[in-house]
Each structure stands twice: as structure tokens, then as C-alpha cells.
N, C-alpha and C positions, 0 to 999 in steps of 0.2 A: 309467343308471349311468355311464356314457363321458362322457355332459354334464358329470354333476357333480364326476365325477376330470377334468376337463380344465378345469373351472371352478377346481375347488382349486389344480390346479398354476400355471393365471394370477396366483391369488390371492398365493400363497405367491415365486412368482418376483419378480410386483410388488413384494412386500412386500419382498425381499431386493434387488433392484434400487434403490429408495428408501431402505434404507439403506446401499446404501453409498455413493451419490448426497450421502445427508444426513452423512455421518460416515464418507468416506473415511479417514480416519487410522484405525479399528479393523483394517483391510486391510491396512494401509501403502500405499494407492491414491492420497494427495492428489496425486502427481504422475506419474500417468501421464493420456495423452490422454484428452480430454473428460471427465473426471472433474475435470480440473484446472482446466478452461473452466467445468462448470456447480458446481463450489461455488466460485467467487470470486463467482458473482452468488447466495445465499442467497436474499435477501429477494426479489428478482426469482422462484427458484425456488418456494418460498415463497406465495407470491402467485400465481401461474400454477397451482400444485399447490393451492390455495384455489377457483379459478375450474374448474377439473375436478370440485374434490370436491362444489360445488354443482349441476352439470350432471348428476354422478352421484347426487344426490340427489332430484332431480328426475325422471332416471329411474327409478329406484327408486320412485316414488310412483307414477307412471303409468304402468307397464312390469310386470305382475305376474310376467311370463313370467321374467324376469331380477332380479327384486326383490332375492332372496336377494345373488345379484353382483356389482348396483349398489350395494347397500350397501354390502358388504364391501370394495370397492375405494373408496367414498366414505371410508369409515373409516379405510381405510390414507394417503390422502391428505390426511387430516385429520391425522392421527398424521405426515405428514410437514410437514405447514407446522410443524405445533408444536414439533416438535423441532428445525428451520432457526430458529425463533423465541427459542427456549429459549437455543442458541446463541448469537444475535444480540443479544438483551436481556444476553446475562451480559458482552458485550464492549463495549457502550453504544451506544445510539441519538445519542448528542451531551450532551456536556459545557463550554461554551465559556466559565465562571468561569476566571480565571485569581488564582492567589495574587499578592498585594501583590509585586511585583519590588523586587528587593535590589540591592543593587552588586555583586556574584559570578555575579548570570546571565547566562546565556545565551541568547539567542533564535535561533531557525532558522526561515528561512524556505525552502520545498521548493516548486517549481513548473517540470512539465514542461510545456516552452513549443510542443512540436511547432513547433520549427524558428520559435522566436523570431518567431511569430505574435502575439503581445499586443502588441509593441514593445517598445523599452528605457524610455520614458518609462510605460508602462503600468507594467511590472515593479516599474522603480526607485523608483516612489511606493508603491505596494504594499508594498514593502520598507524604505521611511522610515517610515512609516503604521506599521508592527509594530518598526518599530526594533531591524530587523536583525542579529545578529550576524554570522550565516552565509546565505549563500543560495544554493543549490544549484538548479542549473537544467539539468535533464538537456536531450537534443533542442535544446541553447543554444550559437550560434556564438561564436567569438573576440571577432569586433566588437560584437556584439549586449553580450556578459561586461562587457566593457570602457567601452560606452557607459553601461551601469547602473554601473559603478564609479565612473563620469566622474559622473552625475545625482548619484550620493546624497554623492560629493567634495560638491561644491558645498550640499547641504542641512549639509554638518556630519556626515554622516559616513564618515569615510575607511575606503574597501573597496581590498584588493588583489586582482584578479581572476588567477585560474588556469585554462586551457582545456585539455583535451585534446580531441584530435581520430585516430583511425580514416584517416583521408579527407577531404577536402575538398568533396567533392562531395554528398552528402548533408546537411543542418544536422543532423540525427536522430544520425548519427554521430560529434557532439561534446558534451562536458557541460562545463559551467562551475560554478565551484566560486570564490563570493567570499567572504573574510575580512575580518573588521576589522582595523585597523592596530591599536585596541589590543588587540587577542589575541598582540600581538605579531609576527614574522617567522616567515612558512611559507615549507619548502621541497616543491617538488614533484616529481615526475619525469616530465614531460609526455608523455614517450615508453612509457612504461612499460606491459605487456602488462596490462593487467586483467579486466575481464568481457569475454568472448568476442567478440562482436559487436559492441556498442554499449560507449564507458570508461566508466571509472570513474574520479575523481582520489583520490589518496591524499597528504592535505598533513599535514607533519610539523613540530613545532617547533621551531625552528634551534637553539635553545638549553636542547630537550630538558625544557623546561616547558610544561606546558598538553596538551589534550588532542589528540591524533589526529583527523583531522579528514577524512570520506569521502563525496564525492559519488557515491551509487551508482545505477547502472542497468543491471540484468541486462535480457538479452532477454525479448522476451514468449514464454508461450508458444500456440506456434501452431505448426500440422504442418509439419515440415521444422527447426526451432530448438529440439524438447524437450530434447535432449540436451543442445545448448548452455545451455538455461535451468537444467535442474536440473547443469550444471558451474557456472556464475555463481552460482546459491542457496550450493553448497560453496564457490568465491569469498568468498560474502558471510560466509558463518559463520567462516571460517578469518581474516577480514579483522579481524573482530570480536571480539579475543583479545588478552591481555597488559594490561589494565589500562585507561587511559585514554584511552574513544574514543567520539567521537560522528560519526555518520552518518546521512545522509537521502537519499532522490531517490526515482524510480521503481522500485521494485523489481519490478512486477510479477507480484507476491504480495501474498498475504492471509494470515491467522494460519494456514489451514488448511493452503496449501502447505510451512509453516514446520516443520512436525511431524517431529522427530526430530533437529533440527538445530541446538537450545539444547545449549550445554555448561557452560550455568549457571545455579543455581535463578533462577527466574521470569523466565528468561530468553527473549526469540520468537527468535532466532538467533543462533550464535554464545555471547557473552557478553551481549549487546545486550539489553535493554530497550525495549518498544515503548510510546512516549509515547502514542500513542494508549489503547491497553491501559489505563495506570495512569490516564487520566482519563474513559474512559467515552467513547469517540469512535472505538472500534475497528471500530462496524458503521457509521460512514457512509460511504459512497462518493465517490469522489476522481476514478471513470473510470466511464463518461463523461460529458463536464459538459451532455451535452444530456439525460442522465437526472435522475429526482430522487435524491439523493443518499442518501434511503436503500433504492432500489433499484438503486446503482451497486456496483462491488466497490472495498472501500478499497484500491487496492493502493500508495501513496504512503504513507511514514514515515518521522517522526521517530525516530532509537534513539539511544540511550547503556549503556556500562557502569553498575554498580551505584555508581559514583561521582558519579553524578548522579541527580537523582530529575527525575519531570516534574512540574511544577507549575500548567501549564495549558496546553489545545490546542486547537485548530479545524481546521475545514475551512472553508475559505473559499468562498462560495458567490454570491459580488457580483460574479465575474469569470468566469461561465458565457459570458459572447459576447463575450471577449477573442479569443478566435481559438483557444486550444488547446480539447483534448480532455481536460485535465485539471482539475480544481483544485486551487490550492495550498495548501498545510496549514501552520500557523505552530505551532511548538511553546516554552513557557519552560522550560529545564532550568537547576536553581538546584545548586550542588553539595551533596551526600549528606549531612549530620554538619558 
């Protein structure tokens, strides 16, 4: 009788430990520690929780002693990939059609360089290649911003690069933020206190047309920066307010940590929109690029207000041995109506 009430109560804690492993946001848990770690990698969990539940199935066949509990824990294991799955499939495995481009869009190109590791020449074509509007490149020095504004000058098309920098001493502690000259003149404010640790740029239109424009990169989280992470998430939401604005980088989140923090229908933070999301590319992974992309965590995106729709996105997957840990994500936002 002790066996089998201690068998139940493993049964029954498992079962409630996987879910909220698989569906922290029921708890309000997606951001607290290691729950925030193991649901950005889903498919990874997923997958792992598959290879168990086969093991446990196995026992279960030639284990008679245990049969009853290898099953029942195979089952629950089984019942958690599929609902990591279920998940996964509703945010898309990969979407990469892009609608016919108009003369009113916009392109974004988003790639964290970890410290301007691909080069400026690597980037910069990467960035002619998608024909750039915006390129946002978190972990990206001054000179690095500047030498890509310089490459894609020369291809035909004129970028004004923007840098903030933290520091000097670290490249991770700078992000770069380039525009097109025909989006017109942005102002920035280089100095400006943004996300916690690592900036953020926030470029404006001199002339008070055209969108808001935000190279964002909240910290990661990892023990000793939670706090700063989930203050940068409210950063990001409160950033993403008033009307017309598009922003990209690292964020370091996925839709799961995002929960609670939309302040507008079908919005993933903020007021924002997540390009990913509206095309079916929300479950592939962006980090790390030495994984396969769909057992990486997306935590890289494109977002815009409801005044732009997305109309086609990728992960880019041909620059895994450029040097960074990420891959870049090219997004087209055409406007709304």
C-alpha cells in the first residue's frame, strides 16, 4: 500500500511539474527562474521528454515489477511533448513566402553580431541581399555600424548609422541602429538610459512623420540579471506605445516570457505585433545558431504597431559560421489599410 501511495504521489507531482514546465503562463511563472530558461527551448524540451517517454516504455515492457509506473509516467511524458508541440505548430515551424513588395514597405533586418564577429563586409551584403530598410544589430560596435553604413553607401544604398554604447570596453555593450536616408532624418539620443544593462536605441523622426524606430536588447536571463530582465521586458512594453512604431533586436524572449504584457489586441508586447507570429515562423529558433533552428529558442524579432501588418519573414539560416550565436531574421512590414 506505501508503494503504491508513493508511486501515485510521483505520478501526480510529475504530472503537475510538466505542466507548468509546459504552460507556465497558467501560474503567471513564465518569468521566474529556470522556468524561464527551459520554456524558451520547447522543442528541445519536447524532444528530450520524447526520448524519456520511450525509455519508459521500454521499461514498462520488461520491468513487470514497475509496469503499472512506467507506464503511467511514459504517458505523462508523452502528454507533455504534445502539448510543447501543440504549442509550437500553432506559432509555426517556418513560413519564408514573402508577398510581392510595394513602394511603402519596409524591410528590417535584425542580427545579433556578439561583438561584430561576422564582419562589416559579411553583414553589409547580407543587408543589400534583403534590401534593407532598418538594420538593427544588437552586441555591434560604432566602427563596425559605420563601416556597414559605409559598404551598403557604395552598393546604392544610403544608411545613417546610430550607436549607443554602455561602455566602451565590452562590443556586447553597444547596439547599432541603421536607417535609410529615404525614411527620412532620425534623431537619436545616444546617451539615453534604456534597457538596463545592455541599450537600446530609440530613433525619432525630425519631422515628426514616419514611424518610431527601436533597436532593442534587453538582458538575458540568467541568475544574478532576472530582475533586470523582467525591468527591460516592462522597458520594452511601455516602449511600444502611442501609435507608430517598429522595433527589432534581441530580446531575449520568446512569446512565452511575453505573457501579460500586451496592452493591445493581438498584440506579443506592448502595443507591438510579432512578425514572426503573423507569418508562421514563431517556433523557429534564432539562438543558438550551432543548434538546429527548430530546436533553438526564437528569442530575436521583428515587431510593429497595428499600423503595419507583416507580410513575409525568415530566419536566416546560411550564416550559422559567421561568427555569432545568433541568426538574423529579415522581416517585410507593408503599412496596414
Amino acid at each position: 500500500m506505501i508503494r503504491r501511495t508513493l508511486a501515485a504521489i510521483v505520478i501526480v507531482a510529475t504530472a503537475l511539474l510538466l505542466l507548468v514546465i509546459a504552460w507556465p503562463q497558467l501560474f503567471g511563472a513564465a518569468q521566474l527562474p529556470i522556468l524561464a530558461q527551459l520554456v524558451s527551448l520547447r522543442a528541445a524540451a519536447a524532444s528530450v521528454g520524447l526520448g524519456i517517454a520511450a525509455l519508459l516504455v521500454v521499461v514498462a515492457l520488461v520491468a513487470a515489477p514497475v509496469r503499472r509506473f512506467a507506464a503511467s509516467m511514459a504517458a505523462i511524458g508523452l502528454v507533455f511533448c504534445l502539448v510543447n508541440l501543440a504549442v509550437l505548430s500553432t506559432r509555426g515551424f517556418g513560413n519564408t513566402t514573402f508577398a510581392a513588395a510595394t513602394d511603402n514597405d519596409v524591410t528590417v533586418l535584425s542580427w545579433n553580431t556578439l561583438g561584430d564577429l561576422p564582419g562589416a563586409d559579411t553583414i553589409a551584403q547580407l543587408a543589400i541581399e534583403a534590401g534593407a530598410d532598418i538594420v538593427v544589430l544588437p552586441e555591434t560596435s560604432r566602427a563596425a555600424g559605420e563601416a556597414v553604413a559605409t559598404i551598403m553607401g557604395e552598393a546604392g544604398l544610403a544608411m545613417v548609422a546610430h550607436t549607443s554604447s554602455y561602455d566602451e570596453i565590452s562590443k556586447a555593450r553597444s547596439t547599432t541602429l541603421l536607417i535609410s536616408a529615404d525614411l527620412g532624418d532620425y534623431t537619436v539620443d545616444e546617451g539615453a538610459r534604456t534597457t538596463t544593462v545592455l541599450p537600446s536605441v530609440i530613433a525619432i523622426p525630425a519631422d515628426g512623420t514616419g514611424p518610431t524606430i527601436i533597436a532593442v536588447h534587453p538582458v538575458a536571463p540568467i541568475p544574478g540579471e532576472m530582475d533586470h530582465w523582467r525591468q527591460d521586458l516592462r522597458w520594452v512594453r511601455d516602449a511600444c506605445a502611442g501609435g507608430n512604431v517598429i522595433m527589432a533586436g534581441d530580446f531575449n524572449s520568446t512569446m512565452d516570457h511575453f505573457a501579460g504584457l500586451a496592452t493591445a489586441p493581438n498584440a506579443a508586447i506592448g502595443e507591438c505585433l510579432d512578425a514572426a507570429v503573423a507569418t508562421d515562423n514563431a517556433a523557429v529558433g534564432t539562438w543558438p545558431s550551432a543548434a538546429p533552428a527548430l530546436l533553438g529558442a526564437p528569442i530575436d524579432h521583428v515587431m510593429a504597431t497595428a499600423n503595419w501588418r507583416a507580410t513575409g519573414m525568415r530566419v536566416i539560416e546560411t550564416q550559422d559560421d559567421a561568427g555569432s550565436d545568433h541568426r538574423p531574421i529579415v522581416a517585410q512590414l507593408t503599412p496596414a489599410g
